[in-house]
LOLOZA-928941 format. One record per residue (C-alpha): residue in one letter; x, y, z. Coordinates in steps of 0.001 Angstrom, whole numbers, padded with zeros to 6 digits, always signed. Example, Ala and Ser with C-alpha at 12.3 -4.5 7.8 and 13.67 -1.06 7.14 Angstrom:
! LOLOZA-928941
A+012300-004500+007800/S+013670-001060+007140/
! end
This chain:
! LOLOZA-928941
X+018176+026290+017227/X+021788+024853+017502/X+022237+022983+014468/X+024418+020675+015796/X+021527+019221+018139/X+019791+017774+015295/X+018264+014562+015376/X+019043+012210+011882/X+015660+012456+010607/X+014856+008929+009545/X+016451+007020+012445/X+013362+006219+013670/X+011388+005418+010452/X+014297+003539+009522/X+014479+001623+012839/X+010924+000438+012401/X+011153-000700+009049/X+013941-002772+009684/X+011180-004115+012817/X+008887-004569+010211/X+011177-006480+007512/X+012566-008464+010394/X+009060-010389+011409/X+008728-010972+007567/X+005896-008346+007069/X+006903-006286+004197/X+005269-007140+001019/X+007564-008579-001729/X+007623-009115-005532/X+008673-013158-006641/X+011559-013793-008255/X+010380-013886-011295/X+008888-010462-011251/X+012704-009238-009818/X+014116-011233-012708/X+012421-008939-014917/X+013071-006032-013277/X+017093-006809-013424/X+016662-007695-017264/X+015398-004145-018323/X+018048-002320-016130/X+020857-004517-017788/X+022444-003739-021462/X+021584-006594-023351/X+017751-007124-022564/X+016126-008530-025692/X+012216-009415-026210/X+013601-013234-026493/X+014903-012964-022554/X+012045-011464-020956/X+009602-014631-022982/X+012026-017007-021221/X+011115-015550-018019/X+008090-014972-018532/X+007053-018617-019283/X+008185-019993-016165/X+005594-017988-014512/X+001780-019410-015743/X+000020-016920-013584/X+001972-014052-015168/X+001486-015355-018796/X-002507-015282-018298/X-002385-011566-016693/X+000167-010215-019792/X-002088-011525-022456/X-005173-010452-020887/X-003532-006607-020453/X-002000-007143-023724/X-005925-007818-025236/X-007538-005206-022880/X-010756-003234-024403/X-010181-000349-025880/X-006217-000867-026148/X-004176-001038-029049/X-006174-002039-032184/X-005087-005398-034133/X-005782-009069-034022/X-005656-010664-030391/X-002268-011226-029050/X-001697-014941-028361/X+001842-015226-027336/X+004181-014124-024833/X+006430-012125-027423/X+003441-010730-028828/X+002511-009123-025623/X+005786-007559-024727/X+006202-006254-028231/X+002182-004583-027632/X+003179-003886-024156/X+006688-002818-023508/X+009295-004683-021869/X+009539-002184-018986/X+005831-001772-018485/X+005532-005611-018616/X+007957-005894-015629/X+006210-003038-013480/X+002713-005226-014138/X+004860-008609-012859/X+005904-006698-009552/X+002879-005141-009320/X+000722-008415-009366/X+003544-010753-007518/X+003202-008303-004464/X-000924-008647-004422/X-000645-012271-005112/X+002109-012392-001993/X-000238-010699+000001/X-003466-012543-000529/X-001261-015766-000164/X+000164-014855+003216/X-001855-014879+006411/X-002934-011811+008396/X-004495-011534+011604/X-007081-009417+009914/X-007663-011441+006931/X-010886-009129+005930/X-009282-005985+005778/X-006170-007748+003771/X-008165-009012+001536/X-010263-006239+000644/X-007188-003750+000547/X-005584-005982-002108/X-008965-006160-003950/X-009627-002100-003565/X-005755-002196-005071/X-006648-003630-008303/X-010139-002209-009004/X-007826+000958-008325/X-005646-000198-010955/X-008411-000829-013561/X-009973+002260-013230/X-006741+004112-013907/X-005491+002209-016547/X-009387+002461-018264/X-008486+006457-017807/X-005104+006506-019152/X-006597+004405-022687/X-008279+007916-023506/X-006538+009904-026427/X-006261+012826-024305/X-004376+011316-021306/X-000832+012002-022591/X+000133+008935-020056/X+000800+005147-020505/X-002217+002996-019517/X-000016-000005-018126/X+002474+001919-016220/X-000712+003672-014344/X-002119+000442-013542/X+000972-000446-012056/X+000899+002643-010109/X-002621+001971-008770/X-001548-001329-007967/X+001544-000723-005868/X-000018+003036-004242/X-000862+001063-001006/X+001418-001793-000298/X+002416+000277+002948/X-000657-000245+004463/X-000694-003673+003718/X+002495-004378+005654/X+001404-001779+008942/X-002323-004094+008478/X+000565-007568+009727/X+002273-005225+011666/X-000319-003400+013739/X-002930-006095+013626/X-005194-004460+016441/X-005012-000523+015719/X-004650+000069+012102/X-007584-001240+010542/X-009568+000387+012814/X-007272+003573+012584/X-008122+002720+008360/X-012281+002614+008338/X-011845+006341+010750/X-009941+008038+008186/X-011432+008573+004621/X-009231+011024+002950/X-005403+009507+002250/X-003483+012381+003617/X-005766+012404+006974/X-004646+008807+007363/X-000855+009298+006531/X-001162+012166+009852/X-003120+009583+012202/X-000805+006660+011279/X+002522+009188+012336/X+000855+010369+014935/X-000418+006842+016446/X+002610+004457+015136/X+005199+006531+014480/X+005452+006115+010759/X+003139+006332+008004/X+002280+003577+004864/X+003728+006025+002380/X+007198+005687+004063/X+007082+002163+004075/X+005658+002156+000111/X+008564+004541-001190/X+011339+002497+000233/X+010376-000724-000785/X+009758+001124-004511/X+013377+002449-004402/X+014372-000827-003146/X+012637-002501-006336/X+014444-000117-008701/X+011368+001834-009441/X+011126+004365-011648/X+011292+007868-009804/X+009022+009631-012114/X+006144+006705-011200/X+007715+006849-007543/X+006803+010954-007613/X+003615+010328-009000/X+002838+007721-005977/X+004153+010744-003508/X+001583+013467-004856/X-001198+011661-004926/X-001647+011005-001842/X-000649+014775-000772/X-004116+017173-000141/X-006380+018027-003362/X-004363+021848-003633/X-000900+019846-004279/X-001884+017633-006716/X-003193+020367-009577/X-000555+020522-011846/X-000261+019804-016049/X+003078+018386-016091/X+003427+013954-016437/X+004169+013380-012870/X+000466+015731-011746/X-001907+014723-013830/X-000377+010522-012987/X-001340+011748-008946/X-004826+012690-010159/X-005819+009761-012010/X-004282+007757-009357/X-006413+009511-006681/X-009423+009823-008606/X-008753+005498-008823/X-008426+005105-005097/X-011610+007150-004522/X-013375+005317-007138/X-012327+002046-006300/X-015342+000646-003759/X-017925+002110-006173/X-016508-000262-009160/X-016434-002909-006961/X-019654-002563-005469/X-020888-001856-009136/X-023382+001475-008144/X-023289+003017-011656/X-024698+005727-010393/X-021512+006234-008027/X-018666+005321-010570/X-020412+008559-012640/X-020093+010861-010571/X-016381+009945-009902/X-015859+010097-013805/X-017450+013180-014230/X-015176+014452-011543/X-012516+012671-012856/X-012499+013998-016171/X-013049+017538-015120/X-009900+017238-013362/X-008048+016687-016711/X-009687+019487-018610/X-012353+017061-020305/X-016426+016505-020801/X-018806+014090-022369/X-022307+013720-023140/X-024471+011560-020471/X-024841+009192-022603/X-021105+008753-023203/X-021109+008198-019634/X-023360+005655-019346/X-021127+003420-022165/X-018127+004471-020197/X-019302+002594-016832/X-020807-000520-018703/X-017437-001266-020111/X-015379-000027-016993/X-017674-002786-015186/X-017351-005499-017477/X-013578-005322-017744/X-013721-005086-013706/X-015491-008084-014067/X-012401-009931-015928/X-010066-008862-013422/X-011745-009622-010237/X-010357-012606-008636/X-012558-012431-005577/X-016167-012029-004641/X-018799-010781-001624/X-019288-012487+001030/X-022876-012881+002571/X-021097-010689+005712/X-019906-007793+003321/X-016044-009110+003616/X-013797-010365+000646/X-012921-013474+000277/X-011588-015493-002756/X-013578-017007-005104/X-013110-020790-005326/X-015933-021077-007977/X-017646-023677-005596/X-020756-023890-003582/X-021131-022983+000156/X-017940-024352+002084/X-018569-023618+005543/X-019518-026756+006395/X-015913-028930+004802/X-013076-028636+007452/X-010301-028912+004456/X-010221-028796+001005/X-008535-031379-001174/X-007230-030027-004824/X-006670-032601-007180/X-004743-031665-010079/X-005593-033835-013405/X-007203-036365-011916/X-009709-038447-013984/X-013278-037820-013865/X-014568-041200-013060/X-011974-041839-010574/X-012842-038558-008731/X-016322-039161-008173/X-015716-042786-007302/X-013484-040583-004513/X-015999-038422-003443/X-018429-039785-000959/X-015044-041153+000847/X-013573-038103+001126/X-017190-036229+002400/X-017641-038853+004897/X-014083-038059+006147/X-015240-034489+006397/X-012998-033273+002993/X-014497-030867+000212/X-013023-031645-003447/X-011389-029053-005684/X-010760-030263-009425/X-008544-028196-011906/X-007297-030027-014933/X-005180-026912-016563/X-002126-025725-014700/X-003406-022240-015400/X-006326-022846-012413/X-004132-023751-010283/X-002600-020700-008272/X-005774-019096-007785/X-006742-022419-006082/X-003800-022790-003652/X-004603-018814-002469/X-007842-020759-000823/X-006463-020936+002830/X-008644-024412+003265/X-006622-025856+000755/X-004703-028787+002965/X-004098-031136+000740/X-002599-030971-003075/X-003112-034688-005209/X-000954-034808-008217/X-002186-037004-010880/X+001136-037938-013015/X+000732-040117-015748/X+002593-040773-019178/X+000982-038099-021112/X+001270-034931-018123/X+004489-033512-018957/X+006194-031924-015554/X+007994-029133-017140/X+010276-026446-015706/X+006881-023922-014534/X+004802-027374-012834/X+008076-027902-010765/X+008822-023981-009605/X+004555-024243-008956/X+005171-027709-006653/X+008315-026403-004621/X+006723-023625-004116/X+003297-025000-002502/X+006322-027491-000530/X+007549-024684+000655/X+004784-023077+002779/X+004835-026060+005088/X+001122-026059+005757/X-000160-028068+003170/X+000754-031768+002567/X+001393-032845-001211/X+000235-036363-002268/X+001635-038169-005852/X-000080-040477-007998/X+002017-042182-010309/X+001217-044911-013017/X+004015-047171-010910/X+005918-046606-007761/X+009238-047743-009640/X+009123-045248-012008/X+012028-042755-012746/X+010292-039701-011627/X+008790-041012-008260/X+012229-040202-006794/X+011962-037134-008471/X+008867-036046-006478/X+010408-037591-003238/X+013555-035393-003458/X+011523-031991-003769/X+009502-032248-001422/X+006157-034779-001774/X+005072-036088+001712/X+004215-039347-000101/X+003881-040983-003555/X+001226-043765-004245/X+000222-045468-007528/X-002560-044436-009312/X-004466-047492-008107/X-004575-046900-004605/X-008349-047267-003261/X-009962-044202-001487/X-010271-046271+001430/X-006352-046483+001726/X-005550-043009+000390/X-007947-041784+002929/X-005749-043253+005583/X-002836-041722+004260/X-004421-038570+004591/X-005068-038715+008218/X-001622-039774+009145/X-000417-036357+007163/X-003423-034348+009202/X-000803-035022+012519/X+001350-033161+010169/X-000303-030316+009691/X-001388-030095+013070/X+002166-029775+014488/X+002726-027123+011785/X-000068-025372+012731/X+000582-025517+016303/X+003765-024101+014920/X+002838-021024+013234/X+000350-020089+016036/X+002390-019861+018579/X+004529-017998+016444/X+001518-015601+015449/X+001444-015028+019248/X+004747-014450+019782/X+004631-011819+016612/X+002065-010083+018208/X+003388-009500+021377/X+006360-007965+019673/X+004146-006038+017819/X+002621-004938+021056/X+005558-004413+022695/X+006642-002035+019475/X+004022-000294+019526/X+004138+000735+023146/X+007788+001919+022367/X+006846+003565+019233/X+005023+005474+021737/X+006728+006310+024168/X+009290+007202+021337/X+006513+009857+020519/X+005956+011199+023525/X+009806+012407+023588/X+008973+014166+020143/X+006106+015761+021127/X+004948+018878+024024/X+002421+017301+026644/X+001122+020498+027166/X-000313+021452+023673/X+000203+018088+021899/X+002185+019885+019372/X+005846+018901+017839/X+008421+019919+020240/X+011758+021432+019378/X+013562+018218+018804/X+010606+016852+016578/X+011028+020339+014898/X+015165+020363+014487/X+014346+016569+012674/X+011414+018249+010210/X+013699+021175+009173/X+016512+018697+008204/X+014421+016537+006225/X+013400+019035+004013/X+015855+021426+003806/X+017715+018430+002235/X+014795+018378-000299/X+015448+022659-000692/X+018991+022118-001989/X+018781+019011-003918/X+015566+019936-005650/X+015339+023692-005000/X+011494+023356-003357/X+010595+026055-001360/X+010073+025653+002950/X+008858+028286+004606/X+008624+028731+008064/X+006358+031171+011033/X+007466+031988+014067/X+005133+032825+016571/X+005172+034839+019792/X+001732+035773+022384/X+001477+039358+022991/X+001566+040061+026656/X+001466+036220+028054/X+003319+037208+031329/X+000572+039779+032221/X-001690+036629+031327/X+000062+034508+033833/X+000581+037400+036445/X-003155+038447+036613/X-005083+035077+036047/X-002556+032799+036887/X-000844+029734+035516/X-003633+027779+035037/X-005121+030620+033004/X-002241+030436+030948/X-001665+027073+030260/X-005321+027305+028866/X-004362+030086+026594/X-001417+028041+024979/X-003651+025115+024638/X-006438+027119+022850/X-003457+028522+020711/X-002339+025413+019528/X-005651+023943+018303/X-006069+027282+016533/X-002552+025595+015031/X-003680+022208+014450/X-007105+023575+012831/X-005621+025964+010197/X-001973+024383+009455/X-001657+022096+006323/X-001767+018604+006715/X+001898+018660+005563/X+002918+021736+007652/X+004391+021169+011284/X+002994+022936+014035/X+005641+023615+017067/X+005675+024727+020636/X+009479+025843+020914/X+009164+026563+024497/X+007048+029654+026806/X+004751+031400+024258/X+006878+030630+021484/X+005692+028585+018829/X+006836+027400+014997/X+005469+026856+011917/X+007331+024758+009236/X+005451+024723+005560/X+006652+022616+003115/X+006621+023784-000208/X+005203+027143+000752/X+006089+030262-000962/X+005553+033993+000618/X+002091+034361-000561/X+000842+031842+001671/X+002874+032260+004423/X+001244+035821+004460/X-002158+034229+004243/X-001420+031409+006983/X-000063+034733+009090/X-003307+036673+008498/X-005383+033624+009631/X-004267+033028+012375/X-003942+036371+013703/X-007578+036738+012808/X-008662+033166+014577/X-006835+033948+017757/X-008198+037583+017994/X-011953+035617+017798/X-011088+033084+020814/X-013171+034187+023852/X-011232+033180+026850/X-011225+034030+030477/X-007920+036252+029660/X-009876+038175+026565/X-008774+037803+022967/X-005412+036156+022133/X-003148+038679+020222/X+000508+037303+018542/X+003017+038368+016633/X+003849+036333+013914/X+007220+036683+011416/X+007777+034860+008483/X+010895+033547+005957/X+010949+031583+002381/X+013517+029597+001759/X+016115+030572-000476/X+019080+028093-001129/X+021019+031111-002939/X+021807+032892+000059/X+020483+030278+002856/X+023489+027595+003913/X+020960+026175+006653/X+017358+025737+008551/X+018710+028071+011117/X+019221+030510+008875/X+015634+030353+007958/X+014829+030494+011265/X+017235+033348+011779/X+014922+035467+008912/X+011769+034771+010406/X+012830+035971+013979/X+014385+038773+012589/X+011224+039585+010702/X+008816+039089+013977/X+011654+041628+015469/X+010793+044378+013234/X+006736+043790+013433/X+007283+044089+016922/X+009431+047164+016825/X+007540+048883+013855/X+003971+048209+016388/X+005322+049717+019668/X+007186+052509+017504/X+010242+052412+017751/X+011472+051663+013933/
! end
């Protein structure tokens, strides 16, 4: 190969995320959580900083004192404030768990065209996380608990952004493919890029720990790659033995989650009694149980809980926020005649989880003299303003005082005093309904318009492939192959991993073609490379170079294997029973070695050089 024909390797990956960024579909952290994140990478972080931050943010108060109290964590007296928790926590860890949950939150917030399979990827994200923080809390796990669940948490948000970018093939492409590294091959063969692309960058572009980042990488890499007893392996197994575990804790089959422990724990070199068992999955249930923000639907699909009776039948959802008791239900048979459900929360802390319920239309803010509208309320109210598909009603003790201006100037649609009648609030309601309606004629003609891009992407992501690929064999194609070699030769001299490489020639394919024709031929290359496809890693790149040449690349593959692969296939193709008779190939092989290697050619160089002397040492002439 000329060296100087390579392709940049990531200009296409790269071109797609920028795609995917550009409609708005990545998943993203708030600003609190990259607050944090900016605090512990600067010099003077203190404890007293982070609580600052940390305050503004109820949502993220509730979730650090509930990790901070966790069963079976560290021993003491319950933590009760914000301090308390970092100081049990870590600042850093504390930080990873506010990106972590900011990014599910984001994406159970924002819509999707397949709103099942969103929702049910973010909820198979954190009974992910549970399960491997639950694994890391064991004495023998030389790992931190928190920075696992983390992990767990953020091992998928990839798929999450290809599930609003691909709305039509992935989650199908998702419920064909069971094992992770299976999908990560289907999802570059069918779009081009893969979720674990998309996670990684978005990681790096958090500031993300590399060692966590590796640990991400692994475990998603086939069972063989992941053994290991160093931090970063035995991180990929608990975070793979999580995934896998994941719809059994959710589902809560006991019988399930213990055979995934016993696995589990095997993998790190550890056994208990059945009847430790048994404890184990009662607790790793009931601490599920504290975490899950969403329940079952009567179809199977996840949905969030509103902690409400059946729905179906309300066309919109009103939230009031501190409103009086007996005023509500003097409210109530108004609002049902008008076709409105009610939603009450009197603590701030209810709140969010409310406003994730997509039937939400309407908030009512109940502002008296005692409801202090601190700095948090205010980020909480802008925010909802923001979205633009809810309208925001204000009840104030009188419409001439100080703060009704307030409310008026970020963002309420109107403010009333608190002793407006039903009757008339009702009306204001419907006026805002013509509101809404433009915004949602808004936002679905832009849903249309993003997926016909998509569409349109798609079908060039395609076509893109087809350029990469042979149409003969189906196989990478020289140019696909120049990219590969780049890629991770760049990995061989910054990190000094191995690459090894095959090159491949059929014995006698002219006679092939001379005495049963082209045809015949064509057959016997095609038959050859799903001998390739059958028996390569998932990992490895399988090549037609041109003729009856063919390539191998193996990542991370030392000479031992390479011999193996060699054998294997030799041994496969000699079994095929074509019209032409057994396949027989030559087959020479190089390991990487960046001490006396300056390129992939000169890899490539070894191998040929080695099929030369097979080939010379067989017909006996060396």
């Amino acid at each position: 190969m000329n060296e100087e024909s390579v392709v940049p390797d990531t200009i296409a990956e790269d071109s797609l995320l920028l795609q995917i960024r550009a409609l708005g579909h990545l998943p993203s952290p708030s600003s609190t959580a990259l607050r944090l994140y900016a605090l512990i990478q600067s010099d003077d972080v203190d404890l007293h900083k982070m609580a600052e931050v940390i305050k503004g943010d109820v949502a993220l108060t509730v979730r650090l004192i509930r990790l901070a109290n966790r069963p079976g964590g560290t021993p003491g007296r319950p933590v009760a404030s914000i301090e308390e928790g970092l100081m049990r926590l870590g600042l850093k860890t504390v930080a990873g768990l506010a990106v972590g949950m900011s990014v599910i939150d984001d994406a159970v917030a924002s819509s999707a065209p397949d709103a099942c399979a969103y929702l049910a990827l973010c909820r198979h994200s954190l009974a992910a996380a549970v399960l491997a923080e639950w694994m890391c809390d064991r004495p023998e796990v030389p790992v931190s608990a928190a920075d696992l669940f983390t992990c767990a948490l953020l091992a998928r948000i990839g798929q999450l952004a290809l599930l609003r970018f691909y709305p039509e093939p992935y989650p199908v492409l998702i419920r064909l493919q069971q094992k992770t590294h299976e999908l990560l091959d289907a999802e570059r063969q069918q779009l081009g890029i893969d979720h674990q692309v998309i996670t990684l960058a978005l990681l790096q572009e958090w500031g993300f720990p590399d060692p966590l980042t590796e640990a991400i990488r692994i475990s998603e890499a086939e069972p063989e790659l992941r053994v290991g007893n160093d931090r970063g392996h035995v991180m990929a197994q608990i975070l793979s033995f999580a995934w896998e575990a994941a719809p059994a804790l959710i589902s809560r089959r006991a019988d399930e989650i213990v055979r995934h422990l016993e696995r589990g724990l095997a993998l790190l070199g550890q056994r208990v009694l059945e009847e430790e068992l048994s404890g184990m999955v009662e607790t790793i249930i009931r601490y599920w149980l504290e975490w899950d923000s969403h329940q079952q639907g009567h179809d199977g699909s996840a949905h969030i809980a509103l902690g409400v009776g059946d729905t179906e039948q309300v066309t919109a959802q009103l939230l009031l926020v501190g409103v009086p008791a007996v005023v509500r239900q003097s409210w109530e048979s108004t609002f049902a005649e008008r076709g409105y459900g009610v939603l009450s929360v009197d603590s701030w802390e209810a709140v969010t989880a409310q406003m994730t319920n997509e039937s939400v239309e309407f908030l009512i803010l109940w502002k008296d003299e005692s409801h202090i509208f601190g700095e948090p309320e205010k980020r909480l109210f802008e925010s909802w303003v923001g979205e633009g598909r809810r309208a925001i009603v204000v009840l104030v003790p009188e419409l001439n005082a100080p703060f009704s201006h307030e409310f008026l100037e970020i963002g309420a649609d109107i403010v009333l005093p608190c002793t407006v009648s039903a009757t008339l609030l009702g009306a204001q309601l419907a006026r805002l309904e013509d509101k809404l309606g433009v915004a949602k004629n808004l936002e679905e003609e832009r849903s249309a318009h993003r997926k016909l891009l998509s569409e349109l992407v798609l079908t060039t992501r395609k076509l893109h492939l087809q350029t990469l690929t042979d149409p003969l064999t189906g196989l990478a194609n020289r140019r696909m192959a120049e990219a590969f070699l780049k890629r991770h030769w760049s990995m061989v001299e910054r990190r000094n991993i191995s690459l090894g490489c095959l090159i491949i020639d059929l014995d006698d394919f002219k006679r092939i073609n001379d005495k049963f024709g082209h045809d015949a031929g064509d057959a016997a290359l095609r038959a050859f490379a799903a001998i390739l496809k059958e028996n390569v890693r998932q990992e490895d790149l399988a090549v037609r170079l041109g003729g009856d040449e063919f390539l191998v690349v193996c990542p991370l593959a030392q000479v031992p294997h390479l011999e193996y692969l060699r054998k294997r296939l030799i041994e496969v193709a000699h079994r095929l029973k074509l019209e032409t008779g057994p396949l027989s190939c030559s087959i020479g092989f190089a390991e990487s070695d960046r001490n006396t290697m300056k390129s992939p050619s000169e890899l490539l160089k070894q191998a040929d050089e080695h099929l030369m002397r097979l080939k010379r040492s067989r017909s006996g002439k060396e």
